[in-house]
PAKEPA-824745 format. One record per residue: residue number from 1; x, z negated, y of N, C-alpha, C, O in turn. Coordinates in nm, 4 decimals, decimal comma. Example, Ala and Ser with C-alpha at 12.3 -4.5 7.8 and 13.67 -1.06 7.14 Angstrom:
2
   n     n_c1     n_c3     n_c2    ca_c1    ca_c3    ca_c2     c_c1     c_c3     c_c2     o_c1     o_c3     o_c2
   1   1,3190  -0,7800  -0,5690   1,2300  -0,7800  -0,4500   1,3200  -0,7800  -0,3300   1,4236  -0,8465  -0,3319
   2   1,2850  -0,7080  -0,2250   1,3670  -0,7140  -0,1060   1,2900  -0,7870   0,0030   1,3409  -0,8039   0,1138
END
This chain:
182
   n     n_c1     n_c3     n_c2    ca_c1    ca_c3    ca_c2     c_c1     c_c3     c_c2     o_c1     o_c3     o_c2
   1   2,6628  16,4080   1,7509   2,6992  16,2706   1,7221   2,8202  16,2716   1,6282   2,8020  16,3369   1,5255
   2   2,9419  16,2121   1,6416   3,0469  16,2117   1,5924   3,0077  16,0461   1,4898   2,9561  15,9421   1,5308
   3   3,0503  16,0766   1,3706   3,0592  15,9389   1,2894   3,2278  15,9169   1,2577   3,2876  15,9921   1,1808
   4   3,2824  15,8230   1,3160   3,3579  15,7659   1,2468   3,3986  15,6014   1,1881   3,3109  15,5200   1,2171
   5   3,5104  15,5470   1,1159   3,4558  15,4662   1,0070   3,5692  15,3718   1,0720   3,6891  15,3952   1,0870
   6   3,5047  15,2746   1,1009   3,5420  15,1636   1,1324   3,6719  15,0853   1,0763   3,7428  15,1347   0,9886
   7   3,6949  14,9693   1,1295   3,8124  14,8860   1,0255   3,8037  14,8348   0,9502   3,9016  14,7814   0,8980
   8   3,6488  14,8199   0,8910   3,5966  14,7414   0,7926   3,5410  14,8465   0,6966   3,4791  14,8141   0,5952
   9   3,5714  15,0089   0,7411   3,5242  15,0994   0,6402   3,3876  15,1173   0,6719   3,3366  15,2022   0,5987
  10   3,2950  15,0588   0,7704   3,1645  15,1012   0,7716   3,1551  15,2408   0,9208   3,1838  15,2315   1,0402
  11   3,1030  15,3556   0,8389   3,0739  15,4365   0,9179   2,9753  15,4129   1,0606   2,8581  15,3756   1,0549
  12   3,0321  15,4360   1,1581   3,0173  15,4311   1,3061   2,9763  15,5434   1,3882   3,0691  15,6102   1,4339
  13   2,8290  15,5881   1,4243   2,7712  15,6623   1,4784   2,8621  15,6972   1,6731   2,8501  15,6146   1,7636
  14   2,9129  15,7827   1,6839   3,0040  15,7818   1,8387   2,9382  15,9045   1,8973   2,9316  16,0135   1,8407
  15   2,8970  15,8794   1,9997   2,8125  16,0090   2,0915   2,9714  16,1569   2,1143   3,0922  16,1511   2,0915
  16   2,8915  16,2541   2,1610   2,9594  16,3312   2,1442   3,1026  16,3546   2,2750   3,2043  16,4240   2,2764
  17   3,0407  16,2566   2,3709   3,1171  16,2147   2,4464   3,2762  16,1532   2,3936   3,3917  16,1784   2,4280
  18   3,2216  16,0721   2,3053   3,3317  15,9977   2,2460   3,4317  16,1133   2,1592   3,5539  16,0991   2,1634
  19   3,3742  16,2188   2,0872   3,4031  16,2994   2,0547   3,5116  16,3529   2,1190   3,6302  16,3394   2,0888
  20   3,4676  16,4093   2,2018   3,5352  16,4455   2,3633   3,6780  16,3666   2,4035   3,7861  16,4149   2,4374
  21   3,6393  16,2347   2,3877   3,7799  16,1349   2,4381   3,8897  16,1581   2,3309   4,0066  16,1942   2,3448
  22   3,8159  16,1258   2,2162   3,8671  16,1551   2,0433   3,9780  16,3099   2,0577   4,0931  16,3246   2,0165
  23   3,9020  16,3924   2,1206   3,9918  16,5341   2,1000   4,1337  16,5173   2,2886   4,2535  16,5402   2,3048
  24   4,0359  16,4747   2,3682   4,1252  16,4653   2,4801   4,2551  16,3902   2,4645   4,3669  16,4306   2,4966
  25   4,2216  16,2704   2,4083   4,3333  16,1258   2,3650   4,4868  16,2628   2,2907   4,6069  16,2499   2,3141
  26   4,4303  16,3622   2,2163   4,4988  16,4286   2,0994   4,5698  16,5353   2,1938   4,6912  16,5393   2,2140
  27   4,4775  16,6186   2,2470   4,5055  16,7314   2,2815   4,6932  16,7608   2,3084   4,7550  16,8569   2,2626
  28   4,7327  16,6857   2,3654   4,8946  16,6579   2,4182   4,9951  16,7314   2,2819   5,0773  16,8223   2,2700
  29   4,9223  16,6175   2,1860   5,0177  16,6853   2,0295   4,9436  16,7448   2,0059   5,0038  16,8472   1,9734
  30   4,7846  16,7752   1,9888   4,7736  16,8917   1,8858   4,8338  17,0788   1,9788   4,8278  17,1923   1,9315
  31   4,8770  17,0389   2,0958   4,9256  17,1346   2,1583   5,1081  17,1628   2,1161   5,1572  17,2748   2,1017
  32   5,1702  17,0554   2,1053   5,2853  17,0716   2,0793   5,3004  17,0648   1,8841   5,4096  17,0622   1,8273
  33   5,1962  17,0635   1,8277   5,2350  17,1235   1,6829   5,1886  17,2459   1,7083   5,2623  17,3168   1,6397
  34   5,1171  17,3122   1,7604   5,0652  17,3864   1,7435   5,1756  17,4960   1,7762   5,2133  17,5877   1,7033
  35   5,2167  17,4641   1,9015   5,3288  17,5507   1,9792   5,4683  17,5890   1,8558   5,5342  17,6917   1,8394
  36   5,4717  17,4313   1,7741   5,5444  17,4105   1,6996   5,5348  17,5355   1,6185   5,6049  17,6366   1,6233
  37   5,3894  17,4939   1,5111   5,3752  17,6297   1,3980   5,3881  17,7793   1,4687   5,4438  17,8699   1,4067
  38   5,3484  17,7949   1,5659   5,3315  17,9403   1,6080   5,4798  17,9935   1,6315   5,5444  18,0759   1,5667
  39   5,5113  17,9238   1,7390   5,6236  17,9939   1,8510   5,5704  18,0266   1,9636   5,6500  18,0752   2,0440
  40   5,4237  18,0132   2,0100   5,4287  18,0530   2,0928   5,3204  17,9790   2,1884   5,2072  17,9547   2,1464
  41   5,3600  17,9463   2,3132   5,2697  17,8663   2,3822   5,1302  17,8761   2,3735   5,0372  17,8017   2,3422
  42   5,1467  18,0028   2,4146   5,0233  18,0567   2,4841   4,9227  18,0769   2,3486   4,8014  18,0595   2,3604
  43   4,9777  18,1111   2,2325   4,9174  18,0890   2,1023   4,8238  17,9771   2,0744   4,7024  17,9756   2,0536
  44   4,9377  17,8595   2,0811   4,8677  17,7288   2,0689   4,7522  17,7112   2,1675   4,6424  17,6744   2,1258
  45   4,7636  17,7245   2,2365   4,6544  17,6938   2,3902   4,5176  17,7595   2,2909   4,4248  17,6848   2,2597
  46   4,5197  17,8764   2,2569   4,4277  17,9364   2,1751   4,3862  17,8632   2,0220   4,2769  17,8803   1,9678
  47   4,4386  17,8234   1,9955   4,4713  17,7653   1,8639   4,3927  17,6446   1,8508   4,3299  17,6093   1,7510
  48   4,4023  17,5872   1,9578   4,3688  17,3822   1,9951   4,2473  17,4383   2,0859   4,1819  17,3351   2,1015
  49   4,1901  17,5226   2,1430   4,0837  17,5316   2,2292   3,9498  17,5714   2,1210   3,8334  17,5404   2,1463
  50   4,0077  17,6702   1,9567   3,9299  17,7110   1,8442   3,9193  17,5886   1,7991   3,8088  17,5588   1,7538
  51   4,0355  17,4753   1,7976   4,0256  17,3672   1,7001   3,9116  17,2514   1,7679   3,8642  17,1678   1,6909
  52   3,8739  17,2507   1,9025   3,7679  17,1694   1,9558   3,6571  17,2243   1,9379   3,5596  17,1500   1,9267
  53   3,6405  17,3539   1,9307   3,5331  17,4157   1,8901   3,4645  17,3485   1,7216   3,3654  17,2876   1,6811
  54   3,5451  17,3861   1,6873   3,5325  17,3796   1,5074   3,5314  17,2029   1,5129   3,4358  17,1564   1,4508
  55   3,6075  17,1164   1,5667   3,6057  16,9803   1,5263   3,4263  16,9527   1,6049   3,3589  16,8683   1,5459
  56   3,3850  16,9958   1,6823   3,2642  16,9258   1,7613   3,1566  16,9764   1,7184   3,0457  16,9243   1,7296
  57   3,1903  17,1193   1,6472   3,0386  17,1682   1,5649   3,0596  17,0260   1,3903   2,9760  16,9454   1,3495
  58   3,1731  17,0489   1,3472   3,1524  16,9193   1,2617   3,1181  16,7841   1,2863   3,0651  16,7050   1,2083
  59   3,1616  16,7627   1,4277   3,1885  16,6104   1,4019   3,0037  16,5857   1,3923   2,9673  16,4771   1,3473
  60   2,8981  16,6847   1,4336   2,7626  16,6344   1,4216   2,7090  16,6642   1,3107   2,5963  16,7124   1,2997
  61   2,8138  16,6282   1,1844   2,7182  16,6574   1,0738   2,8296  16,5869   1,0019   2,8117  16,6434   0,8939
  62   2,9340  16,5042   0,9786   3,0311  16,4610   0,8974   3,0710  16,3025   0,9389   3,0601  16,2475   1,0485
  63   3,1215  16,2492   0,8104   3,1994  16,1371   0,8779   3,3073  16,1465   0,8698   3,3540  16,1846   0,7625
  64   3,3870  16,1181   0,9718   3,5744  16,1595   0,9539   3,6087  15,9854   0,9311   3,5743  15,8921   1,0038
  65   3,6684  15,9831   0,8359   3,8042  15,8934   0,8042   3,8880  15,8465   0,9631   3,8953  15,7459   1,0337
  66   3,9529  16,0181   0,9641   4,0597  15,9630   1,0796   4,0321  16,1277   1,1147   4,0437  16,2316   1,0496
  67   3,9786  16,0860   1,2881   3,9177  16,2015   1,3288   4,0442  16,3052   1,3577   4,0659  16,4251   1,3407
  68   4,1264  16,1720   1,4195   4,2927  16,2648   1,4944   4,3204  16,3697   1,3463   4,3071  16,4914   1,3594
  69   4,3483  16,3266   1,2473   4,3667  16,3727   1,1393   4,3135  16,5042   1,1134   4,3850  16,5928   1,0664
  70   4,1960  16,5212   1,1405   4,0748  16,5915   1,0499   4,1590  16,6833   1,1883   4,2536  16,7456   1,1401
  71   4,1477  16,7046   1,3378   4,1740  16,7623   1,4026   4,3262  16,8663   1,3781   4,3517  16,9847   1,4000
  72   4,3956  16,7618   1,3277   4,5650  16,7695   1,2934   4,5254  16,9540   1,2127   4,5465  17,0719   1,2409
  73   4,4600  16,8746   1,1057   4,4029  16,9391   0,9683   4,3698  17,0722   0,9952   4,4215  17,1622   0,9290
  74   4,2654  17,1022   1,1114   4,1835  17,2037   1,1900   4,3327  17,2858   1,1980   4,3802  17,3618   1,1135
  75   4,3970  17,2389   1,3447   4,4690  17,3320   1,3729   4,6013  17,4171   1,3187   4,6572  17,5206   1,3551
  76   4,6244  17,3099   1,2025   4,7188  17,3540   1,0935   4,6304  17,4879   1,0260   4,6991  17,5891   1,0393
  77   4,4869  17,5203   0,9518   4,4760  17,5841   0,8952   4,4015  17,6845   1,0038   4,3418  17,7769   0,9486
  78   4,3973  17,6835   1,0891   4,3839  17,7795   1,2005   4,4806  17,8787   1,2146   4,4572  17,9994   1,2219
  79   4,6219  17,8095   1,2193   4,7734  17,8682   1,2552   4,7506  17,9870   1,0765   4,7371  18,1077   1,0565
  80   4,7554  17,9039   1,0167   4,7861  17,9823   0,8741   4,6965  18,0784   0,8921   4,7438  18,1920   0,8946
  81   4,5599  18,0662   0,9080   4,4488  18,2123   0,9019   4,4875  18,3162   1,0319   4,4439  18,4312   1,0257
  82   4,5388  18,2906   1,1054   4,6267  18,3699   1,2352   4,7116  18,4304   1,1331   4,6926  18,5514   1,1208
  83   4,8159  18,3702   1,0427   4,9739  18,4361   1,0297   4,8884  18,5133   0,8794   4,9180  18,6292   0,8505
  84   4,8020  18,4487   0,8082   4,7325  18,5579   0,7341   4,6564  18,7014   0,7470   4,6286  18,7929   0,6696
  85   4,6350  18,6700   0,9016   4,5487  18,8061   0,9313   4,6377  18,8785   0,9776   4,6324  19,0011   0,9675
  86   4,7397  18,8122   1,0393   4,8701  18,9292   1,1046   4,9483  18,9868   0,9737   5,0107  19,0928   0,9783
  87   4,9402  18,9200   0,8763   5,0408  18,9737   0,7301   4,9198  19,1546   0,7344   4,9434  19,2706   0,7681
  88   4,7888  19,0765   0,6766   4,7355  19,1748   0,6852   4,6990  19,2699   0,7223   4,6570  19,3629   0,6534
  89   4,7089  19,2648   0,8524   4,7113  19,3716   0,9842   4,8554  19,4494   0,9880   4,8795  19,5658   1,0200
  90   4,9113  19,3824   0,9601   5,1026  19,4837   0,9527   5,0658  19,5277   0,8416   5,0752  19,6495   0,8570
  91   5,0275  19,5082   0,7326   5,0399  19,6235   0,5901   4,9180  19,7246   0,6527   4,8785  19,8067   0,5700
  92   4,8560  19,7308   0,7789   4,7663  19,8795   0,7536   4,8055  19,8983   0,8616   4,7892  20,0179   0,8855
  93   4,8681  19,8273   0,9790   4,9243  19,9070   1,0956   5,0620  19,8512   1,1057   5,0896  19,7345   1,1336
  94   5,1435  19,9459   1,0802   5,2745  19,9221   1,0499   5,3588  19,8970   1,1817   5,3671  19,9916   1,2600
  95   5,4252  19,7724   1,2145   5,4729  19,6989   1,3440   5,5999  19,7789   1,3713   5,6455  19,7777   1,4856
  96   5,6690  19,8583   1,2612   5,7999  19,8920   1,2897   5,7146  20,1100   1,2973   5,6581  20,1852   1,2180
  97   5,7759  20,1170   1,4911   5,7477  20,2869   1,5089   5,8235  20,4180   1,4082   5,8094  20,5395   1,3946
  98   5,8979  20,3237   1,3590   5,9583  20,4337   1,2265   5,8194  20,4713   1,1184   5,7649  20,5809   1,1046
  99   5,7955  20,3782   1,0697   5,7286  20,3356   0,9357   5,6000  20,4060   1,0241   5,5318  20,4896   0,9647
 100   5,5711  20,3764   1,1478   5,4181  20,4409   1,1827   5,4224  20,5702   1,1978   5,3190  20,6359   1,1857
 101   5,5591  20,6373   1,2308   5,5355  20,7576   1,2599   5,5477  20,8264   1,1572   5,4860  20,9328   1,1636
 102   5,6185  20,8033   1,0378   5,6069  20,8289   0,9422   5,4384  20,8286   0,8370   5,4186  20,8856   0,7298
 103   5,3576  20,7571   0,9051   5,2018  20,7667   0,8266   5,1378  20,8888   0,8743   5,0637  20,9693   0,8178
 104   5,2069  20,8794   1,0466   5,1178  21,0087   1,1054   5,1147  21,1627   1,0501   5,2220  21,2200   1,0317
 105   5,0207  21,2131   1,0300   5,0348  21,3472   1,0100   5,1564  21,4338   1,1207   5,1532  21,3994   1,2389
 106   5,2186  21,4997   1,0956   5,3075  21,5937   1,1854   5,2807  21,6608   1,2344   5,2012  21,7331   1,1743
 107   5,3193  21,7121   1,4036   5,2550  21,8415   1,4549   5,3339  21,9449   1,4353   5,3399  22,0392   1,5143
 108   5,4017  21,9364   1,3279   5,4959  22,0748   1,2828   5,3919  22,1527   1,1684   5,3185  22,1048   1,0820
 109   5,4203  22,2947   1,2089   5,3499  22,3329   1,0991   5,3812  22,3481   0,9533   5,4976  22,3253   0,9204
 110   5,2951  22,3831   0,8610   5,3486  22,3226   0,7441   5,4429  22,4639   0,7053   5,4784  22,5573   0,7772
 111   5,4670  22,4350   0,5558   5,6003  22,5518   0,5193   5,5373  22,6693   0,4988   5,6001  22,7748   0,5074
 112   5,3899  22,6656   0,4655   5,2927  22,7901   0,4612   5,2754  22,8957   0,5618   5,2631  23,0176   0,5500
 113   5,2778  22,8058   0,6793   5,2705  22,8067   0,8440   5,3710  22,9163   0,8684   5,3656  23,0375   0,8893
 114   5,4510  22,8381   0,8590   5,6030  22,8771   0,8868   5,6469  23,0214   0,8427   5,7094  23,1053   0,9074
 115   5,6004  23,0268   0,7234   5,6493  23,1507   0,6281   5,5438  23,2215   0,6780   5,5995  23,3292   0,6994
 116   5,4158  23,2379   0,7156   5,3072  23,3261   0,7644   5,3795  23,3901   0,8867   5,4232  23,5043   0,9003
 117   5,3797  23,2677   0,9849   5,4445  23,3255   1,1389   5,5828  23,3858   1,1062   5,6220  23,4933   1,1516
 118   5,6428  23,3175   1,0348   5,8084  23,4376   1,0147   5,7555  23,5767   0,9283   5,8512  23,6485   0,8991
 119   5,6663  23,6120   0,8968   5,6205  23,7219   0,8276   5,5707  23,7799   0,9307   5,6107  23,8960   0,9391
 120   5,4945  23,7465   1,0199   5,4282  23,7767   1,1523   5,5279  23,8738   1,2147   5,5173  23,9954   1,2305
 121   5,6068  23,8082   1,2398   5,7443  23,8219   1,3588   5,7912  23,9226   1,3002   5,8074  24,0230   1,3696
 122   5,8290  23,9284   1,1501   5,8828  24,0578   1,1054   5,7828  24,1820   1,1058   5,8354  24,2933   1,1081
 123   5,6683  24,1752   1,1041   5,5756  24,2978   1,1633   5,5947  24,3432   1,2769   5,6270  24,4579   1,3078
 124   5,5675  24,2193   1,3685   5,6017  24,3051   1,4865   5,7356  24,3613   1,5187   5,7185  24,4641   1,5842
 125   5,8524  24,3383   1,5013   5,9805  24,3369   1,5055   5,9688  24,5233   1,4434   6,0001  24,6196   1,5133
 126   5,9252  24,5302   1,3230   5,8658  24,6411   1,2997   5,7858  24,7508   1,3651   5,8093  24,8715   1,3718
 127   5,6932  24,6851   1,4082   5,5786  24,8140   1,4813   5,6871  24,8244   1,6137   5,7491  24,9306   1,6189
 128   5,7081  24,7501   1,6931   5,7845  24,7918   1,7940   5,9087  24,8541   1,7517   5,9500  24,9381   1,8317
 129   5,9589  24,8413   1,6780   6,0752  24,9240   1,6416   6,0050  25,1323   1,6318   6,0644  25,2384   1,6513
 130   5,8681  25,1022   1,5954   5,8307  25,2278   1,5737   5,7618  25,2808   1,7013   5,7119  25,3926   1,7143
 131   5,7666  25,1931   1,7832   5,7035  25,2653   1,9652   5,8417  25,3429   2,0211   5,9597  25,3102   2,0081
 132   5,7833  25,4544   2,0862   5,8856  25,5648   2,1852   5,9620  25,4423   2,2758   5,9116  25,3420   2,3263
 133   6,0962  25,4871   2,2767   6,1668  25,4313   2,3283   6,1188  25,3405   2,5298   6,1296  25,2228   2,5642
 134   6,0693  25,4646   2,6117   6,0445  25,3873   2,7400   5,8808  25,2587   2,7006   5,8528  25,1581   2,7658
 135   5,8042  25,3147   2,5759   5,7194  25,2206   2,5445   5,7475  25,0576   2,5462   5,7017  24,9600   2,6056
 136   5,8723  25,0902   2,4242   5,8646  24,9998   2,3783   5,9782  24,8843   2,4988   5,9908  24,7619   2,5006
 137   6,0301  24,9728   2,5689   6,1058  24,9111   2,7271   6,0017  24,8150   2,8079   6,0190  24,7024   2,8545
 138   5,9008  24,8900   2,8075   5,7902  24,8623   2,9429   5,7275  24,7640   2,8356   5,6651  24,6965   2,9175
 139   5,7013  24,7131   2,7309   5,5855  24,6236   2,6746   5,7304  24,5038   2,6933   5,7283  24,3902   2,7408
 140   5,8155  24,5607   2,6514   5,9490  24,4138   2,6411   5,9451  24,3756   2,7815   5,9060  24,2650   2,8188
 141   5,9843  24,4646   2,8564   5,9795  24,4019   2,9846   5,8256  24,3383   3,0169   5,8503  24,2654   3,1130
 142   5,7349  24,3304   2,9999   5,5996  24,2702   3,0408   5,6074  24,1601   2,9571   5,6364  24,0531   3,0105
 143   5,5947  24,1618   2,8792   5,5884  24,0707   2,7278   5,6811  23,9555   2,7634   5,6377  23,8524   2,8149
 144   5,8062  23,9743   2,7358   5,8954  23,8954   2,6975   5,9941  23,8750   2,8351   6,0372  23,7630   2,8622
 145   6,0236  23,9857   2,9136   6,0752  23,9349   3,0893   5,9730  23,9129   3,1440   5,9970  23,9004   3,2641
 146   5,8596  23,8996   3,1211   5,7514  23,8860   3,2113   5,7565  23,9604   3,3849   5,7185  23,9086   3,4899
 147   5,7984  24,0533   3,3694   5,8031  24,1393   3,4355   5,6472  24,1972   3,4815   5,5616  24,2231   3,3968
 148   5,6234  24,2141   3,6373   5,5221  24,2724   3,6550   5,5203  24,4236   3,6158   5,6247  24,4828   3,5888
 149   5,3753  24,4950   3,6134   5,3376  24,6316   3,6133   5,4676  24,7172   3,7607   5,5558  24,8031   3,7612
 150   5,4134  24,6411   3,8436   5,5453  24,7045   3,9720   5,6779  24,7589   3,9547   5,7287  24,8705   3,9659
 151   5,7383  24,5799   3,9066   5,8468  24,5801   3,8690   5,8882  24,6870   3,7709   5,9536  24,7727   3,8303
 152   5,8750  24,7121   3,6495   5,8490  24,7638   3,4900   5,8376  24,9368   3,6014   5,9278  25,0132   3,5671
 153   5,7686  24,9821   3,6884   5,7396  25,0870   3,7400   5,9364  25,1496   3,8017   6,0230  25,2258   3,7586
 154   5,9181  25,0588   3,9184   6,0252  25,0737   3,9669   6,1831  25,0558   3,8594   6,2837  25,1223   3,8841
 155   6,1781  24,9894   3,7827   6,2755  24,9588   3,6611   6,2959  25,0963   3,6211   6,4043  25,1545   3,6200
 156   6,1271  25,1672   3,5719   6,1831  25,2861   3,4439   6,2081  25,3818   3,5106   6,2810  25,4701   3,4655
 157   6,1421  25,3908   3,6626   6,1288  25,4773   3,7309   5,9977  25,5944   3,7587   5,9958  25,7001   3,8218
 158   5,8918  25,5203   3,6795   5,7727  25,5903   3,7123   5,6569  25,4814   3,8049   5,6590  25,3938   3,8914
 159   5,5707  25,5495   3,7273   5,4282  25,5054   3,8153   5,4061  25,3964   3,7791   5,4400  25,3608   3,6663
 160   5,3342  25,3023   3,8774   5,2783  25,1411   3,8571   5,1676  25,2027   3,7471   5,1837  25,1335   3,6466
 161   5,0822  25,2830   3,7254   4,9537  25,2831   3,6634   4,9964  25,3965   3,4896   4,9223  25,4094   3,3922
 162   5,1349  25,4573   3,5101   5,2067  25,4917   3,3442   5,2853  25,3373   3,3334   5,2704  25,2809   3,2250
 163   5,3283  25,2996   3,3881   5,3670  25,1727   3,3144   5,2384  25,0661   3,2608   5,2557  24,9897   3,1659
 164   5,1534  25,0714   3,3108   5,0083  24,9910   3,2733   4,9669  25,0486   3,1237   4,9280  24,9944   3,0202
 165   4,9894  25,1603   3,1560   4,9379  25,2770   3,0155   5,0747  25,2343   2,9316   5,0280  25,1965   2,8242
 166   5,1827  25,2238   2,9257   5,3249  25,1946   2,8383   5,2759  25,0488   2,7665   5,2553  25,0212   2,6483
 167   5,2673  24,9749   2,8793   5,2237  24,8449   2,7547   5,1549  24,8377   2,7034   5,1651  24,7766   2,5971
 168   4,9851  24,9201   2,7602   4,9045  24,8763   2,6650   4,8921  24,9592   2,5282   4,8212  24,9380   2,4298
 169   4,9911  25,0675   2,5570   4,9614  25,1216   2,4293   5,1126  25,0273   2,2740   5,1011  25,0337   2,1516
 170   5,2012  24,9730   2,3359   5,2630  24,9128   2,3096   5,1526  24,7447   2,2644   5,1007  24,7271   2,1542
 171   5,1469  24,6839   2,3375   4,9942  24,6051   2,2606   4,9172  24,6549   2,1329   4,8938  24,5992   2,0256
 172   4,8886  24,7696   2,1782   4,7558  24,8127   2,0595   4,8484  24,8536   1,9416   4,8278  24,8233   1,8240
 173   4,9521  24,9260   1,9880   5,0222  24,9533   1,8417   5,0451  24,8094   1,7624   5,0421  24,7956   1,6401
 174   5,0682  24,7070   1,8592   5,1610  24,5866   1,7872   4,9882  24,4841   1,7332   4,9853  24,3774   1,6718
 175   4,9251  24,5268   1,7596   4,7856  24,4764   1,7466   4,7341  24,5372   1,6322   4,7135  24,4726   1,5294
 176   4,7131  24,6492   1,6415   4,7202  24,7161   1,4688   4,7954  24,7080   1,3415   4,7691  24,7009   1,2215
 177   4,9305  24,7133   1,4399   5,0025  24,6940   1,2623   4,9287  24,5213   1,1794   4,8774  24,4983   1,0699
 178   4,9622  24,4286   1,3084   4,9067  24,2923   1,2858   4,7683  24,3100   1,2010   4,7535  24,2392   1,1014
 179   4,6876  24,3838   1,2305   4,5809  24,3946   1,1542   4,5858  24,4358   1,0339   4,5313  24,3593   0,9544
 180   4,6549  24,5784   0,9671   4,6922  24,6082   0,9196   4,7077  24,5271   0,7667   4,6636  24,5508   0,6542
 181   4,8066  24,4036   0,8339   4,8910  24,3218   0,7305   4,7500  24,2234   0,6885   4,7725  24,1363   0,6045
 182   4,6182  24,2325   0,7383   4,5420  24,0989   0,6924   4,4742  24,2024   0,6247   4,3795  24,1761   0,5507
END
């Protein structure tokens, strides 16, 4: 039951129907302020569909003055609790991809990282420096040309199954020193 107050000031019991006409009669402008405060159509449409909500759960418990008003009223502080929650929502999710990527953790490793694996690299750079020369041929070529066992055979000029034996002993050396260093 919607109450509103007559021309003589005496409050006027209006079914919720009337209610209904009360928000329909409006709807036209409370759509074009609405569009107004936002910027954006499709906003308002949302905006004035919350504001019939909220005016029809009141109008059965209040008396409005001037219902258009009280409606006006609705969708004005609707718009503001929208542009308040978006203030708030940009300070913890940051709208500009600079500023966000900047919160993210990095998939670079850190300078600890960095200095471990360049310490790494200089071991091995090391132990292979200390493998027999066709060894340390046949693990480069597997390793790093990715060269098959075949290939690596025919390359040094031996057997598919001494070149199998060249890298892996080239591995285990470069696998030990690595151990070694922990």
């Amino acid at each position: 039951m919607l109450v509103v107050i007559d021309k003589q000031g005496e409050p006027v019991r209006v079914s919720k129907m009337d209610s209904l006409q009360v928000f329909v009669a409006a709807q036209a402008e409370l759509l074009r302020y609405a569009a107004r405060l936002t910027g954006d159509s499709t906003e308002a449409e949302d905006v004035v569909q919350e504001a019939w909500l909220r005016f029809r759960a009141a109008a059965t418990a209040r008396v409005f003055d001037e219902p258009k008003g009280y409606l006006f009223r609705i969708v004005h502080n609707l718009v503001l609790d929208r542009h308040r929650r978006r203030a708030r929502e940009n300070q913890v999710i940051a709208p500009d991809a600079t500023v966000a990527a900047a919160l993210v953790a990095s998939d670079e490793p850190s300078q600890q990282k960095h200095l471990e694996a360049k310490d790494e690299l200089t071991l091995l750079h090391k132990a292979m420096a200390q493998l027999p020369v066709r060894t340390r041929r046949a693990f480069e070529m597997h390793r790093f040309e990715e060269m098959k066992l075949v290939e690596i055979a025919a390359e040094l000029g031996i057997s598919k199954s001494l070149a199998q034996e060249l890298v892996m002993d080239g591995v285990e050396h470069c696998k030990k020193a690595l151990r070694r260093r922990d």
